[in-house]
N, C-alpha and C positions, 0 to 999 in steps of 0.2 A: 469471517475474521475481519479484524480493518486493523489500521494504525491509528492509534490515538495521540494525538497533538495536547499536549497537557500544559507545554511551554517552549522557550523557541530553542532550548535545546534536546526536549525529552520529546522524544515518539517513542511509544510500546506499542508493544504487535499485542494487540486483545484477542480472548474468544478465537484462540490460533489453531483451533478443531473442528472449525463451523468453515467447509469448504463450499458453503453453499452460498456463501456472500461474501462480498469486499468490499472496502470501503473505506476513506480517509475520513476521522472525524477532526473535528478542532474543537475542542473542547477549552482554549486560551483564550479569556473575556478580552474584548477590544482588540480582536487581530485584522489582520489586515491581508491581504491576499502577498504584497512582499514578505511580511512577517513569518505568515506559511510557506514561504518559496523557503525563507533560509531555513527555516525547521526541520524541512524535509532535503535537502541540501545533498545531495551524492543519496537520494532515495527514491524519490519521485520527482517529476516533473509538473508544475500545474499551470496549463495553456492558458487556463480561465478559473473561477470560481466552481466550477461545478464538476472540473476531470482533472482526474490527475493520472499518471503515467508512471506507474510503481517499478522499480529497476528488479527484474526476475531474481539477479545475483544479489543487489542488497537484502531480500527480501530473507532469499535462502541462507543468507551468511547472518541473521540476527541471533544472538546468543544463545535465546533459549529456545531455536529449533536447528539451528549449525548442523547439530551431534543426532537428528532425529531422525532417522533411516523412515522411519514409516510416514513421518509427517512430509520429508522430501518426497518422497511418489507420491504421496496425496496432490502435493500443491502440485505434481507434474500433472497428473490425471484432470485437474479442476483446470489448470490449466491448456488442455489440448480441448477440455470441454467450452470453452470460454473462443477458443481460435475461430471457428465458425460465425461465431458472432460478431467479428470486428472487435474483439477484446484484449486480442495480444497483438502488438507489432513485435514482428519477428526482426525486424534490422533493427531497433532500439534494444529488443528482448524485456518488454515492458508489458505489463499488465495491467489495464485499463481499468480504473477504479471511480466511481463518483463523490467526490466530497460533501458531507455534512458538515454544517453549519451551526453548534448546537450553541455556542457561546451567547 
């Protein structure tokens, strides 16, 4: 799954079935690394160009998985699979994601 940056107010959660990747893309020609901070604004956090730090509760509160019982324990599942790796910080409750650059 990732979030797709389309504009600097549109992020969509894509491919939100594929628990086997994550990842922010930016897909918004000529952006800039502030450009994507307010994009992703109350969703992620991004240290650098290359991570970004996905907020667990925005993730799970996006419209079209809110209501989705099965897709909620998926993401908890991919999620506890990810903790060993230094993927989740548990005092942010943040999911550790790499940004692409596709613009």
């Amino acid at each position: 799954m990732f979030l797709n940056i389309l504009a600097a107010t549109d992020v969509k959660l894509e491919d939100a079935g594929n628990f086997r990747a994550f990842k922010v893309v930016v897909a918004m020609p000529n952006a800039d690394l502030e450009m994507v901070r307010g994009a992703l604004s109350g969703v992620a956090a991004l240290p650098d160009r290359d991570t970004a730090w996905v907020s667990e509760r925005a993730l799970r509160a996006l419209p079209q998985v809110a209501h989705d019982a099965a897709w909620q324990e998926a993401l908890t599942a991919m999620i506890a699979k990810a903790r060993p790796h230094g993927w989740v910080d548990d005092a942010a409750k943040a999911i550790k994601a790499h940004v692409e650059w596709n613009a």
